[in-house]
C-alpha positions as CSV (number, residue, x, y, z in Angstrom):
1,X,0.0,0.0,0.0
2,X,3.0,2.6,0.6
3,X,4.5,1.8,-2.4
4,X,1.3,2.3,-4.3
5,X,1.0,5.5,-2.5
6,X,4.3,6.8,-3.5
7,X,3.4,6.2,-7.6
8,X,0.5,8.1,-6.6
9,X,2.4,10.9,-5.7
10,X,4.9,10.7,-8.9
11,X,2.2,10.4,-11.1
12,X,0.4,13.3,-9.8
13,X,0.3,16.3,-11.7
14,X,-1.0,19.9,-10.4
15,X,-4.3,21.0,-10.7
16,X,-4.0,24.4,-11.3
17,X,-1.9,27.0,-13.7
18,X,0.5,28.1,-10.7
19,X,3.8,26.3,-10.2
20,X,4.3,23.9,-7.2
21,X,6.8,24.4,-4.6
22,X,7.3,28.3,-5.0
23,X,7.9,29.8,-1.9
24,X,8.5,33.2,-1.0
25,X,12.1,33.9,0.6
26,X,10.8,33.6,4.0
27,X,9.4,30.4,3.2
28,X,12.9,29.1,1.0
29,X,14.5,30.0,4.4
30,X,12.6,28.2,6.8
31,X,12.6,25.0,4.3
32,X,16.2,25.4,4.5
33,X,16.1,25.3,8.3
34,X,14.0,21.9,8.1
35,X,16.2,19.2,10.0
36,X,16.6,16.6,6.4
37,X,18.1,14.2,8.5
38,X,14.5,12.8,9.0
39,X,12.3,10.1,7.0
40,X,9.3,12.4,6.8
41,X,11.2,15.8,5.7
42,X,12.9,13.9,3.0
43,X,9.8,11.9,1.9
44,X,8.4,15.1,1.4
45,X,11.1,16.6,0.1
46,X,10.7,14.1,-2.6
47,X,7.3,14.0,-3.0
48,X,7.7,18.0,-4.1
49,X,10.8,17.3,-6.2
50,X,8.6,14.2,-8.1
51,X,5.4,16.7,-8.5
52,X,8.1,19.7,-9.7
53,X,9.6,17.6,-12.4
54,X,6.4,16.6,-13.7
55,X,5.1,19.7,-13.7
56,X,7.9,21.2,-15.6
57,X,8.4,18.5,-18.1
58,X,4.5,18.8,-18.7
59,X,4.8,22.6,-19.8
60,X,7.8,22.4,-21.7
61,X,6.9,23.9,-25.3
62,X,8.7,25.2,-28.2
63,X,8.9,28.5,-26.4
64,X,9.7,28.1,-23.1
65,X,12.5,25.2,-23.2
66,X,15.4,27.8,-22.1
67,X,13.3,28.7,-19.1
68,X,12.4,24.7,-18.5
69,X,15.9,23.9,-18.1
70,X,16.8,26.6,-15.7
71,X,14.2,26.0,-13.1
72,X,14.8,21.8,-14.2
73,X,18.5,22.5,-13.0
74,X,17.4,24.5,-9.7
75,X,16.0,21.2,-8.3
76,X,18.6,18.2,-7.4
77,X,18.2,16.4,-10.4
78,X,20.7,13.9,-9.7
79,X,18.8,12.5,-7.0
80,X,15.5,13.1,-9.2
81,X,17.1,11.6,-12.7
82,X,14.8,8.4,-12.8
83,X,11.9,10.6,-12.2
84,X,13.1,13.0,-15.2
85,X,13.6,10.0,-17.0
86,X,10.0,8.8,-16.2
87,X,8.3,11.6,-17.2
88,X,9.9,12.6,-20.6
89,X,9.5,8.8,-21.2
90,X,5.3,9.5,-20.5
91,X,5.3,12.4,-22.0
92,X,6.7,11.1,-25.2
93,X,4.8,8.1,-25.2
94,X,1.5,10.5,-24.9
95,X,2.1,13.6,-27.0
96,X,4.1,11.9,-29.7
97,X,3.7,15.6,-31.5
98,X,5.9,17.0,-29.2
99,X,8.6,14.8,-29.6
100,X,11.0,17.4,-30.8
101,X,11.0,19.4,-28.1
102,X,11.2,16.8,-25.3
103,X,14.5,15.5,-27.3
104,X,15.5,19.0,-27.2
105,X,15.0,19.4,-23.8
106,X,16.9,16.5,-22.6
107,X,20.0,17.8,-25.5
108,X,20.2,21.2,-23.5
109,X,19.9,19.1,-20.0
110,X,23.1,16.7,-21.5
111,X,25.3,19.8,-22.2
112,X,25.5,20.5,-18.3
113,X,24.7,16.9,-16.8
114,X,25.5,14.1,-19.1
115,X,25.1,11.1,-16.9
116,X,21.2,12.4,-17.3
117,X,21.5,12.6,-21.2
118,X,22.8,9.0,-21.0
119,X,20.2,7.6,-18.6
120,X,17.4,8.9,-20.7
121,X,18.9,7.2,-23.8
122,X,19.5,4.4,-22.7
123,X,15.7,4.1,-20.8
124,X,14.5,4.6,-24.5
125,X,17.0,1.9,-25.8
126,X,15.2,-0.4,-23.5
127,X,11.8,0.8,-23.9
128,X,12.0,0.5,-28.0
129,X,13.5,-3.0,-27.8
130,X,11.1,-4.5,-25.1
131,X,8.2,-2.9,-27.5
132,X,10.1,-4.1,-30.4
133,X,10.2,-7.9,-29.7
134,X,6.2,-7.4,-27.9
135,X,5.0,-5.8,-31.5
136,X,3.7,-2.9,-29.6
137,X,4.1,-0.8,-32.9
138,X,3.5,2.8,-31.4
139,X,5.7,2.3,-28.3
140,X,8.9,1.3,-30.8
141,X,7.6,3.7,-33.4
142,X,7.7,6.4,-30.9
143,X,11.0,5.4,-29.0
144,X,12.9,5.0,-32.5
145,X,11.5,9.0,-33.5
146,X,12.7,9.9,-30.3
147,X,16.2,8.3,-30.2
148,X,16.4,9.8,-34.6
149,X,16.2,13.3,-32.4
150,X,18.9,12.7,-30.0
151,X,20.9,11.5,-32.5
152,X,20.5,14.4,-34.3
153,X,21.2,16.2,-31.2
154,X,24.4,14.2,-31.3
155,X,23.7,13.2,-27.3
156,X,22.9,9.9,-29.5
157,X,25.9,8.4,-31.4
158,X,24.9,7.5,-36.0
159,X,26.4,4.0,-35.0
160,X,23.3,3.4,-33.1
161,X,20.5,4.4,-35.8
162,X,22.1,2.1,-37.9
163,X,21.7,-0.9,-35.5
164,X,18.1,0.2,-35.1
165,X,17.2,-0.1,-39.0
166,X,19.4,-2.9,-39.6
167,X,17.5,-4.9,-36.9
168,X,14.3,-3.4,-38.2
169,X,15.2,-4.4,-41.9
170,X,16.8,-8.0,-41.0
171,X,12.6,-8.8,-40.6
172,X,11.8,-8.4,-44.1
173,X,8.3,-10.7,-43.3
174,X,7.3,-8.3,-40.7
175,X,7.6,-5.4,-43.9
176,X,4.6,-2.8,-44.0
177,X,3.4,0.7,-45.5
178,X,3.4,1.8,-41.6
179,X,7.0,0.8,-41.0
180,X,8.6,2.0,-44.2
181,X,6.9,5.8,-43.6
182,X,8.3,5.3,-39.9
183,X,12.0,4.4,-41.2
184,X,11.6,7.3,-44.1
185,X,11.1,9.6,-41.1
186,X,13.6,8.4,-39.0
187,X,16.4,9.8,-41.6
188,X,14.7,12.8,-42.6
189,X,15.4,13.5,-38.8
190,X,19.2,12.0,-38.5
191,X,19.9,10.7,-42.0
192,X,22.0,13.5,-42.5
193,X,24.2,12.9,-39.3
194,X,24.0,9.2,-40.4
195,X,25.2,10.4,-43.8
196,X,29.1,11.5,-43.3
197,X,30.0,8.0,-41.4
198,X,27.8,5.5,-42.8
199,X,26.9,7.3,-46.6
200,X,27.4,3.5,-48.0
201,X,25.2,1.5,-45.7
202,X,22.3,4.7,-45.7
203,X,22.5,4.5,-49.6
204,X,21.7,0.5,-49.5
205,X,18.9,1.2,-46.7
206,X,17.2,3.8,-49.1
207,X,17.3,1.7,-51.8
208,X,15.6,-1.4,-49.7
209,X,12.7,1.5,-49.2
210,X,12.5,2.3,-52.6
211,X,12.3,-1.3,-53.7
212,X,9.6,-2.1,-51.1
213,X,7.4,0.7,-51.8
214,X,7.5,0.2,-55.2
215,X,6.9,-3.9,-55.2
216,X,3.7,-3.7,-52.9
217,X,0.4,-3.0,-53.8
218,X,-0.6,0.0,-51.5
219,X,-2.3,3.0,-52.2
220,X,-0.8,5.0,-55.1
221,X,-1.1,8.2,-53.5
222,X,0.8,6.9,-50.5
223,X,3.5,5.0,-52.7
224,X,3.8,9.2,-54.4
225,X,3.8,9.9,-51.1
226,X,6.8,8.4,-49.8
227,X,8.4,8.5,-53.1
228,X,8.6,11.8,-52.8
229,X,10.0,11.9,-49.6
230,X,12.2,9.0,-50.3
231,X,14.0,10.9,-53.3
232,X,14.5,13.7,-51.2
233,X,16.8,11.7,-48.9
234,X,18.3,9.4,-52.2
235,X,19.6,13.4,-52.9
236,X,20.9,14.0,-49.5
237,X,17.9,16.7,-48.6
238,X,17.3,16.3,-45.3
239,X,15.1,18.4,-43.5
240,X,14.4,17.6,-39.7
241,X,12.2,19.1,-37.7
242,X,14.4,20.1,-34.4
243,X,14.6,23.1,-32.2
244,X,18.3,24.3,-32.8
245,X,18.7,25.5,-28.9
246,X,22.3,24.3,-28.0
247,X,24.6,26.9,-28.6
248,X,26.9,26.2,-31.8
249,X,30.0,26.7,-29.2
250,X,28.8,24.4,-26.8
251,X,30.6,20.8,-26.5
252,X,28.1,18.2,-26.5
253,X,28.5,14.8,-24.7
254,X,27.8,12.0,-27.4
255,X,27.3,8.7,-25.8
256,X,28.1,5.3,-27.8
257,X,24.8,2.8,-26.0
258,X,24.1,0.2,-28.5
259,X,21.3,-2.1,-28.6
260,X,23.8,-4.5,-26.7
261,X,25.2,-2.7,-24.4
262,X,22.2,-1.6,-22.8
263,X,20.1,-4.3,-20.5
264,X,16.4,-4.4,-20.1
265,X,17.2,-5.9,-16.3
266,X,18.9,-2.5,-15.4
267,X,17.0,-1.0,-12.4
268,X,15.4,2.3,-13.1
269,X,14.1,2.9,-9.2
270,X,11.6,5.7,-8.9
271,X,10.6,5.4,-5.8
272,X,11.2,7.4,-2.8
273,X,14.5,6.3,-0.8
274,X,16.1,7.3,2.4
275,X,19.5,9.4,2.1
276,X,21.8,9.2,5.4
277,X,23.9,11.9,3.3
278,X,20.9,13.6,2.3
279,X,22.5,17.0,3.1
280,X,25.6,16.4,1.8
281,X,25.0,15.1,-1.4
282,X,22.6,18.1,-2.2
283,X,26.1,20.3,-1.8
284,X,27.9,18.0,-4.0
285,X,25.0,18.6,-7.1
286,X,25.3,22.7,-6.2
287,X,29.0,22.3,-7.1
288,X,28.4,20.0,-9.8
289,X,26.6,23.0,-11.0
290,X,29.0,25.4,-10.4
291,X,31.1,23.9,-13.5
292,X,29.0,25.2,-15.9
293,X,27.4,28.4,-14.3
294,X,28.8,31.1,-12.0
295,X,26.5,31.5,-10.5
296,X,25.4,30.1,-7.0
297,X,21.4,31.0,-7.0
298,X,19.5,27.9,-6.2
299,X,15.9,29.9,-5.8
300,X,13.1,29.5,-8.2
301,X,12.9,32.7,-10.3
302,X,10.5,34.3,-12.2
């Protein structure tokens, strides 16, 4: 029952336009003064961490991203990555239209903590090949748009999207309109990243397309459909649909997960757990912020 209890509280969203967890500086200050040693502070320390994150991923748009990632980075979210994790995972699985932006999100999030980026790439890795192997179509069709982003994003490494369509074309039984429009948009969105490693392989993937679409007897405005899409990409015009947010100075961190390397039986623990360093490690992610911004605010703002 408390564990059931605890989802609850993750899962919850708020029920109003206002933002949870802002305090005024009197309030901040007597939080602060909270003894964190104890079960109950921390569980509800978490509880308003869990609800923040959600909240915040929830509003994220096209617009407000920059602002997103700020007030994302003012809460510990080392000690709230799984949640993160959970909820871009939910959100993409939901508003599929949005994609773009929640892969943009977590590419501005990986420039500052990486081992974040990482997690939420490889929780998608998982995700697409447990759907894969179940045949739940729209989970893998939505985790394989998803990881296309961050590899265009380069958080993802081209290695991988080649894995992914080699595995999805090594089924040539399971071949369909649905997947073939899929895999056309999959390189519209990181073909061209794909393109300046593996330009020999991408060639003999487009050409697998072409044959298909032109062997099957589907509907001729779909097969001019894709054509037309297809022989954009046979002429190297690519033309994602991305939110270029990370500044063109900025380093990214590219990590190399392959389908192998990453485990489904890897724990991804959301759940609310006791810290004995509680204090302390919230020190540790201020400094680990301190790398990347001057600045020591850790208030909400705005």
């Amino acid at each position: 029952m408390e564990n059931q209890m605890e989802m609850l509280s993750i899962t919850a969203s708020p029920s109003n336009n206002e933002e949870p967890g802002t305090r005024s500086n009197n309030e901040n200050d007597e939080q602060r003064s909270i003894d964190k040693s104890r079960d109950v502070n921390q569980r509800a320390a978490w509880n308003m961490l869990s609800t923040k994150i959600c909240y915040l991923v929830s509003i994220t748009n096209s617009i407000n991203i920059g602002i997103v990632k700020e007030k994302l980075l003012r809460q510990n979210m080392i000690r709230g990555k799984h949640l993160f994790c959970h909820f871009i995972l939910q959100a993409q699985l939901t508003s599929s239209q949005k994609t773009h932006v929640y892969a943009t999100l977590v590419a501005v999030i990986n420039l500052e903590l990486p081992e974040i980026g990482e997690l939420v790439l490889n929780r998608f890795i998982m995700k697409f090949k447990s759907a894969y192997f179940e045949k739940n179509y729209a989970a893998w069709f939505s985790c394989l748009i998803f990881i296309g982003h961050l590899i265009n994003h380069s958080v993802a490494d081209e290695m991988l999207g080649v894995e992914l369509l080699t595995l999805i074309f090594e089924q040539q039984t399971t071949f369909s309109f649905e997947i073939m429009r899929v895999a056309i948009q999959f390189l519209e969105i990181c073909g061209k990243n794909i393109s300046y490693v593996f330009q020999k392989w991408l060639t003999e993937i487009l050409n697998k397309i072409h044959n298909f679409v032109n062997d099957k007897q589907i509907d001729i405005e779909d097969c001019k459909c894709l054509n037309l899409r297809l022989s954009k990409l046979l002429n190297n015009q690519f033309n994602p649909k991305y939110l270029d947010l990370v500044p063109p100075y900025a380093c990214q961190t590219t990590h190399f997960s392959t389908l192998n390397s990453v485990e489904n039986n890897e724990s991804y623990t959301i759940g609310y757990r006791y810290d004995p360093e509680y204090e302390s490690n919230e020190k540790k992610y201020i400094l680990e912020l301190q790398k990347y911004d001057d600045e020591e605010e850790s208030v909400d703002y705005y």
